[in-house]
N, C-alpha and C positions, 0 to 999 in steps of 0.2 A: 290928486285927491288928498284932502285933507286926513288925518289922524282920526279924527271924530266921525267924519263921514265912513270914511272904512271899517271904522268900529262897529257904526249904526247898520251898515252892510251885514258883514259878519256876521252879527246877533240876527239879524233875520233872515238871515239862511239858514242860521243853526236852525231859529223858531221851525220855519217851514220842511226841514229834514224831522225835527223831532214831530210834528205833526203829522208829515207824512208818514214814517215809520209807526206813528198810533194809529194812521189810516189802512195802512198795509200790516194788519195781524197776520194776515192767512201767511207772509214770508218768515218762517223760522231764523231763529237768530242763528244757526247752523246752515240755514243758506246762503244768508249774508257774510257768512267769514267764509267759506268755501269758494263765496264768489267777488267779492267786495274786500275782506281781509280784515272787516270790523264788523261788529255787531253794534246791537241798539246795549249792551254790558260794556264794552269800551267805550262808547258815546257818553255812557254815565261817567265812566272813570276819566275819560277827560273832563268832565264838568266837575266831579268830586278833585281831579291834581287842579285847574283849575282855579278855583273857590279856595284849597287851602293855598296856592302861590301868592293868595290875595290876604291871608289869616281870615278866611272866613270858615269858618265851623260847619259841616256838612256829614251827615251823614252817607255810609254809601247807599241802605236804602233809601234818603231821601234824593239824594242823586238819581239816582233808578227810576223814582217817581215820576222825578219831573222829566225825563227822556220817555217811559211809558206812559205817563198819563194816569197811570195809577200805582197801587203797589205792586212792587212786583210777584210776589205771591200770588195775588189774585190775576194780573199778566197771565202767568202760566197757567193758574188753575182755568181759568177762563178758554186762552188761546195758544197753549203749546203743545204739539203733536209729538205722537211718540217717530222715535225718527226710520225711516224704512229702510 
C-alpha cells in the first residue's frame, strides 16, 4: 500500500471514530479510559500534538470540537452525567 492510500485510510477511520464517539453520547469519557485507556479529550489532544507537528495553530478547544462535534462546554452541559 502506497503512503497516500494509508493516509487516505487513516483519516477515515479517524472520521468514522470521531462520529461515532458524537453518535455514542450516552458513553462517558470515564468509561472510555476505564475501559479503552482514552477518551474522546485524548483523541483531541492528539489532533491538537498533531496539527502543531505540522505548524498549524489550533486551539485546544477547537481540537475538542471537531472530535465532539460541538463545543465542549455545551458536550457536557448537554451530555455528561454525574459519575455513580
Amino acid at each position: 500500500m502506497d503512503a497516500k492510500t494509508k493516509t487516505e485510510l487513516e483519516a477515515a477511520a479517524f472520521r468514522r471514530l470521531a462520529e461515532h464517539l458524537r453518535e455514542r453520547n450516552d458513553v462517558q469519557n470515564i468509561d472510555l479510559m476505564e475501559l479503552a485507556g482514552f477518551c474522546r479529550n485524548c483523541l483531541s489532544t492528539w489532533y491538537l500534538e498533531a496539527a502543531a507537528e505540522r505548524g498549524i495553530s489550533l486551539s485546544k478547544d477547537e481540537a475538542r470540537e471537531i472530535v465532539y462535534g460541538m463545543p465542549y462546554e455545551a458536550w457536557k452541559a448537554k451530555f455528561q452525567t454525574e459519575r455513580s
